[in-house]
Every structure is written in structure tokens, then in C-alpha cells.
C-alpha positions as CSV (number, residue, x, y, z in Angstrom):
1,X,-5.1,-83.6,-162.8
2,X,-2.4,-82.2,-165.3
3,X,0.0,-84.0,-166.8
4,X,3.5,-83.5,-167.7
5,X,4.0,-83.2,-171.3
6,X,6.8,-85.8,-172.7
7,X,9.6,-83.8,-173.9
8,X,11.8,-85.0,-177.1
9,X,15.4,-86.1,-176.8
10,X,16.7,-84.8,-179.4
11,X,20.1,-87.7,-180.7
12,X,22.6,-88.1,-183.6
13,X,21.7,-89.7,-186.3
14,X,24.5,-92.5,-187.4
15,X,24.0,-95.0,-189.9
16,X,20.1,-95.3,-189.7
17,X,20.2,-95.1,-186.2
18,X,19.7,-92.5,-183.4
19,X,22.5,-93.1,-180.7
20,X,23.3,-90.4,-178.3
21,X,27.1,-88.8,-178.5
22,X,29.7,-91.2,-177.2
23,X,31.0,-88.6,-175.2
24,X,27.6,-87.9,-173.4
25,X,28.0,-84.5,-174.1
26,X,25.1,-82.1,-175.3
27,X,24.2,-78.3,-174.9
28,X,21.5,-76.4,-174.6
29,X,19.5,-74.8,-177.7
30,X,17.9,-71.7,-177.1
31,X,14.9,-69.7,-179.1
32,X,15.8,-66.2,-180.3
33,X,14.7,-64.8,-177.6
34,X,16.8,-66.6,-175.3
35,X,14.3,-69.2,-174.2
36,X,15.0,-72.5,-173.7
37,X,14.3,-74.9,-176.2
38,X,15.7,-78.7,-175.6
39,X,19.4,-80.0,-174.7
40,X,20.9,-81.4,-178.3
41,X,23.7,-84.0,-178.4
42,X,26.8,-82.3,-178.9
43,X,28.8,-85.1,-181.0
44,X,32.6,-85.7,-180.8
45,X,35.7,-86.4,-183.4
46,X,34.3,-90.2,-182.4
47,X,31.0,-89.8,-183.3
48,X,32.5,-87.8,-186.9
49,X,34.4,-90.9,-187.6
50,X,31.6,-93.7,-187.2
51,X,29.4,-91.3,-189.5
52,X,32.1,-91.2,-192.0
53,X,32.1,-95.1,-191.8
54,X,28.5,-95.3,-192.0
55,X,28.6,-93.2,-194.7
56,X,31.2,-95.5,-196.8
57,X,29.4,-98.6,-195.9
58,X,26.3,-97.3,-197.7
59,X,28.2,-95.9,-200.5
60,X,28.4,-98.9,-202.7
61,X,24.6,-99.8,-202.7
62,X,23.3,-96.2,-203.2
63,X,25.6,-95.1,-206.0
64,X,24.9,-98.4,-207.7
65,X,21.1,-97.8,-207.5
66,X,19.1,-96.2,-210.9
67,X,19.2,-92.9,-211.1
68,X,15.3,-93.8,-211.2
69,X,15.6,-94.8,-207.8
70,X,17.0,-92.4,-206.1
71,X,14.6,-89.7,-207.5
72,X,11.5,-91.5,-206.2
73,X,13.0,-92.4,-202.9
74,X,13.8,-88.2,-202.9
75,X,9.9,-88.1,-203.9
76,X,9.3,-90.4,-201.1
77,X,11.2,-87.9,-198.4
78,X,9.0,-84.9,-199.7
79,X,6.0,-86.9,-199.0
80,X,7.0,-87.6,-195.4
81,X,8.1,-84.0,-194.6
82,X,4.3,-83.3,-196.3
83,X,3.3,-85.3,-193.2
84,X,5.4,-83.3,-190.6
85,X,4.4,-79.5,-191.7
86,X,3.2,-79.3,-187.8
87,X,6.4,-80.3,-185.9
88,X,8.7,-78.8,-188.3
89,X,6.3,-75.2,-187.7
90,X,6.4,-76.2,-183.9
91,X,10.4,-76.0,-183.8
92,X,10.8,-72.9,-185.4
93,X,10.4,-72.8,-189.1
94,X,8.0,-70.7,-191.1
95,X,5.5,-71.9,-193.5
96,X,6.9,-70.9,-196.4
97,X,10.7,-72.4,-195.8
98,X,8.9,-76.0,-195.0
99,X,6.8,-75.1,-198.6
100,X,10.4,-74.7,-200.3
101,X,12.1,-77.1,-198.4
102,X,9.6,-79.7,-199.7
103,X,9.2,-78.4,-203.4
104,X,13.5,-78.3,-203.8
105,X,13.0,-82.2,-202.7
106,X,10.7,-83.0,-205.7
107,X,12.9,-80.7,-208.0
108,X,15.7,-82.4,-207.1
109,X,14.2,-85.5,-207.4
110,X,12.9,-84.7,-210.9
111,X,16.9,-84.5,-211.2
112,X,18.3,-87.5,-211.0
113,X,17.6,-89.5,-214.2
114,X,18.4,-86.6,-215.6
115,X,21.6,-84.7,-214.4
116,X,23.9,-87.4,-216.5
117,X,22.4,-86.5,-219.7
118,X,22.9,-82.7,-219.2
119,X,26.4,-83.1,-217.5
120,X,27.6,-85.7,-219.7
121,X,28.3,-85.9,-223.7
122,X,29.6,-87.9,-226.7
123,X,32.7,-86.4,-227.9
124,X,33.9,-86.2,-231.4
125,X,37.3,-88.0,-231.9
126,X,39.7,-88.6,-234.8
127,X,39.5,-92.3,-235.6
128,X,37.1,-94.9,-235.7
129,X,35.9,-94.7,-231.9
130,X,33.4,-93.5,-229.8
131,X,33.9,-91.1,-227.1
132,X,31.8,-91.1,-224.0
133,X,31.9,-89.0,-220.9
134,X,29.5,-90.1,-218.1
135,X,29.4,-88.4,-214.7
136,X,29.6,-90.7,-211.3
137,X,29.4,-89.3,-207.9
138,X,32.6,-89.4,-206.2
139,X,32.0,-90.9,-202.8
140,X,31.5,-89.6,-199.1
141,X,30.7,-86.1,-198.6
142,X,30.9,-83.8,-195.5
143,X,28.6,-81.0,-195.8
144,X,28.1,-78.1,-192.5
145,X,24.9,-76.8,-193.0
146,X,23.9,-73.4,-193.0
147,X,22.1,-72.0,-190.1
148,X,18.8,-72.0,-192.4
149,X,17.2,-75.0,-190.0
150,X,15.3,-76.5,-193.2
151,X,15.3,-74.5,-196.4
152,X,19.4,-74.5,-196.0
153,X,19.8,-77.7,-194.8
154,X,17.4,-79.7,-197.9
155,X,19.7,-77.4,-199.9
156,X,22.4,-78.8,-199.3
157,X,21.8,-82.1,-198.7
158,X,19.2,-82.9,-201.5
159,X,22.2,-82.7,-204.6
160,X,24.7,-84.3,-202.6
161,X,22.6,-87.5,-202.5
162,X,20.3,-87.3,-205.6
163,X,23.4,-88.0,-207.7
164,X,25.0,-90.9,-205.5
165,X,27.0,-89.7,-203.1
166,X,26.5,-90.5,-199.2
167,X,26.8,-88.0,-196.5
168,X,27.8,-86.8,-193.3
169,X,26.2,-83.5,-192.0
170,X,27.0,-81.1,-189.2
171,X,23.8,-79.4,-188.6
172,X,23.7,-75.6,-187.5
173,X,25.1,-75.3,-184.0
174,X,22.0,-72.5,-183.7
175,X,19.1,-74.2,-184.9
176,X,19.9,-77.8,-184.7
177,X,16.2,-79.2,-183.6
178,X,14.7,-79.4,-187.5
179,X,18.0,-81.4,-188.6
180,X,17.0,-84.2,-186.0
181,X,13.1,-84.0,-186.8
182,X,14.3,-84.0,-190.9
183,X,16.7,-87.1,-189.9
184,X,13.3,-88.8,-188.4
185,X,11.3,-88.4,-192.0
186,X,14.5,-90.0,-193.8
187,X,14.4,-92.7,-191.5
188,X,10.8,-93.3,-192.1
189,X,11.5,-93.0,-195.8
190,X,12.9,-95.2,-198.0
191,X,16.7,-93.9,-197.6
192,X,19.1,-96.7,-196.9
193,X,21.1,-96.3,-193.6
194,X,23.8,-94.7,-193.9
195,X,23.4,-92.3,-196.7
196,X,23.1,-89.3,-194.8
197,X,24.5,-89.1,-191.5
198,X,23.5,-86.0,-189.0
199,X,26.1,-85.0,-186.2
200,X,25.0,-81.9,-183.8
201,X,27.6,-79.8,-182.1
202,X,30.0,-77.1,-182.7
203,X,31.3,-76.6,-185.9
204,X,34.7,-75.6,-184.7
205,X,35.2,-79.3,-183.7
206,X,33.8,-81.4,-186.2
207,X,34.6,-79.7,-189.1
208,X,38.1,-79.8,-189.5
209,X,38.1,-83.5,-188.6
210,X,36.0,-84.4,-191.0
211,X,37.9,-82.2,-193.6
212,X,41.2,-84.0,-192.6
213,X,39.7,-87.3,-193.0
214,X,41.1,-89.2,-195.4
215,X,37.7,-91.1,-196.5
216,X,36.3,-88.2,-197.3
217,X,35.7,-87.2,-200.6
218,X,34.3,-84.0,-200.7
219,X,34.0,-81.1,-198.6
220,X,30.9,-78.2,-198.6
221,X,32.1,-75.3,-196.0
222,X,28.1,-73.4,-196.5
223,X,27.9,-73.3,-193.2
224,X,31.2,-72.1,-192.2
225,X,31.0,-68.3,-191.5
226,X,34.0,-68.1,-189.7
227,X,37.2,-67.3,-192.5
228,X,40.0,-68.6,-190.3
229,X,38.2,-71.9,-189.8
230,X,37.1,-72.0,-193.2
231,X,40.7,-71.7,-194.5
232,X,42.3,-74.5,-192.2
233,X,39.9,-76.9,-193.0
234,X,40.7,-76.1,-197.0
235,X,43.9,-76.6,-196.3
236,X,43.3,-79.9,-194.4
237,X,41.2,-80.7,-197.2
238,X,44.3,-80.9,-199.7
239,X,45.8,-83.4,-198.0
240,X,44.2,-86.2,-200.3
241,X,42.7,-83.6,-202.6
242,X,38.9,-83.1,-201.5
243,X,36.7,-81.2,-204.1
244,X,35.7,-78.1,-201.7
245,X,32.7,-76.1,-202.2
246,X,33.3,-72.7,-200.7
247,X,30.3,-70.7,-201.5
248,X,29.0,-66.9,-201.0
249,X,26.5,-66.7,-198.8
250,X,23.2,-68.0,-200.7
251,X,19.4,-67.0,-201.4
252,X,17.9,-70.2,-200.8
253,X,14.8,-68.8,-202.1
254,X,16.6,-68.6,-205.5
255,X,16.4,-71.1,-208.4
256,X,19.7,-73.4,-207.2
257,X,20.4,-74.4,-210.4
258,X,22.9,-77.8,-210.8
259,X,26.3,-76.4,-209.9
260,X,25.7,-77.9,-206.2
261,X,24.8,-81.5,-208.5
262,X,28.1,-81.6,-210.4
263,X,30.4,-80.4,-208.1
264,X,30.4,-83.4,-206.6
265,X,30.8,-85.8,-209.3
266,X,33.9,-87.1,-211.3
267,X,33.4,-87.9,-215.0
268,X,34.3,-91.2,-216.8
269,X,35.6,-90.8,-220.5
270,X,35.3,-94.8,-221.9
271,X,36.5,-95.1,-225.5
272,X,35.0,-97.7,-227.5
273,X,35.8,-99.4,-231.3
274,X,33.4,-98.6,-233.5
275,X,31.8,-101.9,-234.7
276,X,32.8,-104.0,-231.8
């Protein structure tokens, strides 16, 4: 007798948790070829806004973990993608992106006790002080994802987090399936709820929402191919002065250097007496 095979349902992923879109909305994800692939959840401005809050909830405890921490909990997602190669290969990716995707973890990892020395300094003042500049993340960040469905999306969601920052993610509106397997692995890692947050659906909707929010700190338009969109949601953005990453389009085969690291942290001069 055969069997029916059981078929994933593929959900959002909110604060830790995989609910399905308040609005029971979803749409259907096809292959390249046109094939059908699964039915995704297609989130709304509701679902945006209980990410965002999931987002600041975690904020506190993740940017107040060691630097230490964080990099072996980044280690700790690597290792669990190690253990996935086969379903990530089975919705679409090649062997080669999953390699990167899984070696840009452990760089960034490698990171994180480190990025504050690099970005930071003592600096020389006129008097009998000292001088300190210290970077700290700067809080909840939205990021739409590129339509890379693993390579991309560990791109830009790796530096975001490995400096402090929480997250909320809209995942390509093409290729959506990996960024709901990837969301599995960090909830089988040691990533507190809440730090990144995973919404499918269209772009169009959920982006300028989230760039308009005012708990949002930060805003990374990768994904955003579309200029007119791109422009409104900078200029929603301003309305409580969002740092906006707006880049080219990207080799994510490249080395990614740590401009993706520091543009979303703020920096802390302290002044100190000397001898106190």
C-alpha cells in the first residue's frame, strides 16, 4: 500500500514560536519552473507588530549577554545548520551557498568578542582624563532579506545579531521556504526567543510598516529592489531617525567585511579622572 507523504506547513516565526498569520492568509510558492512547492504564511501589519514586540522584549537580555556568548551561541547555529545540509538541499539551495552560509556563521561568530576592540578606541584628551569610546548595538532591527534563500539571508542576519541587536526579518517573497527551515535550527539552538523574528509575505506590505515603526531602530532595505518602495520607507524611516542601510546589490560570495557589524551600533564616549 502507498502512503501519503506528510507535507510541511511552513509558519511565521514570532518570539520563539511558530504561529500561523493572524490574518489566515498565505500564498503559494512556486519552483522556477513554475511548480508548486508549499503554501507559506503570508503575515500582516499585525503579525509585523507582535515581531517588533518580541523583538524588544528580548532586547535587554541579549545585548546584556558577553560578547563571548553570543559568538558561541552563533557557533552553536552553524552546528545545527551542519545537521540540516539535506533539507536545506531539498528546498532549493545548492551545496555550495549552505557551505557559505554555514562558514559566514562561524566567521561571524569568531566576531563578536572582537568587533569592540576594532570599532572602538581610547582617545587622547587635553587634561588629566581618560577617553573611552565603546560601541553598543542600538536596539531592534528590521532587515528584508535578499532573495538569496540562505547565503543572503545568514548575511544579513548574522551581524545584526552577533553584536546585540534583536531582529525582525521579512524573508524573500520568492524563496521563502529555507527562512522557515533556518528559523527551525535557531529554535533548536541556543538563541533566546525573540532575537530574531521571521515574517513571510510580500514585501510591499510589511516593509514600510515596520520602517514607520517607532520601536524600530534600524532599518536594512537588501532586499528591496523596488526604488519607489525603497525611497518611502527611507523617508518613513526619518520619522524617529532609523539608521538605514541601503546597499548595492551584493556578492555574497565576497569577503563581507564589518561595515554590516557597525552600522548598526551607536558608540559610548565615558570620560573618566585619571586616579579616581
Amino acid at each position: 500500500m502507498s502512503r501519503l507523504s506528510v507535507r510541511k506547513t511552513y509558519k511565521l516565526f514570532i518570539g520563539g514560536a511558530f504561529p500561523r498569520s493572524e490574518s489566515g492568509r498565505s500564498y503559494a510558492v512556486t519552483s522556477p519552473k513554475g511548480d508548486f512547492l508549499a503554501n507559506a504564511s503570508q503575515a500582516s501589519r499585525k503579525d509585523a507588530r507582535d515581531a517588533v514586540s518580541a523583538a524588544r522584549k528580548a532586547f535587554p537580555g541579549w545585548s546584556g549577554a558577553t560578547a563571548y556568548n553570543r559568538g558561541q551561541i552563533l557557533y552553536r547555529i552553524a552546528e545545527m545548520l551542519e545537521g540540516r545540509r539535506a533539507q536545506f538541499a531539498d528546498e532549493g539551495c545548492k551545496k555550495p551557498s549552505i557551505d557559505a552560509a554555514i562558514d559566514r556563521l562561524v566567521w561571524y561568530a569568531g566576531w563578536s568578542d572582537k568587533i569592540a576592540s576594532v570599532h572602538g578606541s581610547s582617545n587622547p584628551v587635553a587634561g588629566p582624563y581618560f577617553n573611552l569610546s565603546s560601541p553598543e548595538p542600538s536596539g531592534v532591527v528590521a532587515v528584508v532579506a535578499p532573495d538569496d534563500p540562505l547565503l543572503g539571508l545568514v548575511s544579513v542576519v548574522a551581524p545584526v545579531i552577533v553584536t546585540g541587536n534583536t531582529c525582525v526579518v521579512v524573508a524573500s517573497e520568492r524563496t521563502p521556504l529555507p527562512s522557515i527551515t533556518l528559523a527551525e535550527v535557531l529554535a533548536t539552538s541556543d538563541l533566546p526567543g525573540g532575537v530574531v523574528n521571521i515574517l513571510t509575505g510580500r514585501r510591499a506590505e510589511l516593509a514600510p510598516w515596520l520602517a514607520a515603526h517607532m520601536d524600530v531602530n534600524g532599518l536594512d532595505l537588501t532586499g528591496v529592489d523596488d526604488q519607489d518602495l525603497a525611497l518611502r520607507c527611507e523617508q518613513d524611516a526619518a520619522e524617529n531617525l532609523k539608521r538605514v542601510l541601503r546597499p548595492a546589490r551584493e556578492d555574497w560570495s565576497a569577503d563581507p567585511g564589518i561595515t554590516r557589524m557597525t552600522r548598526f551600533m551607536e558608540t559610548k564616549t565615558v570620560w573618566h579622572p585619571v586616579g579616581i
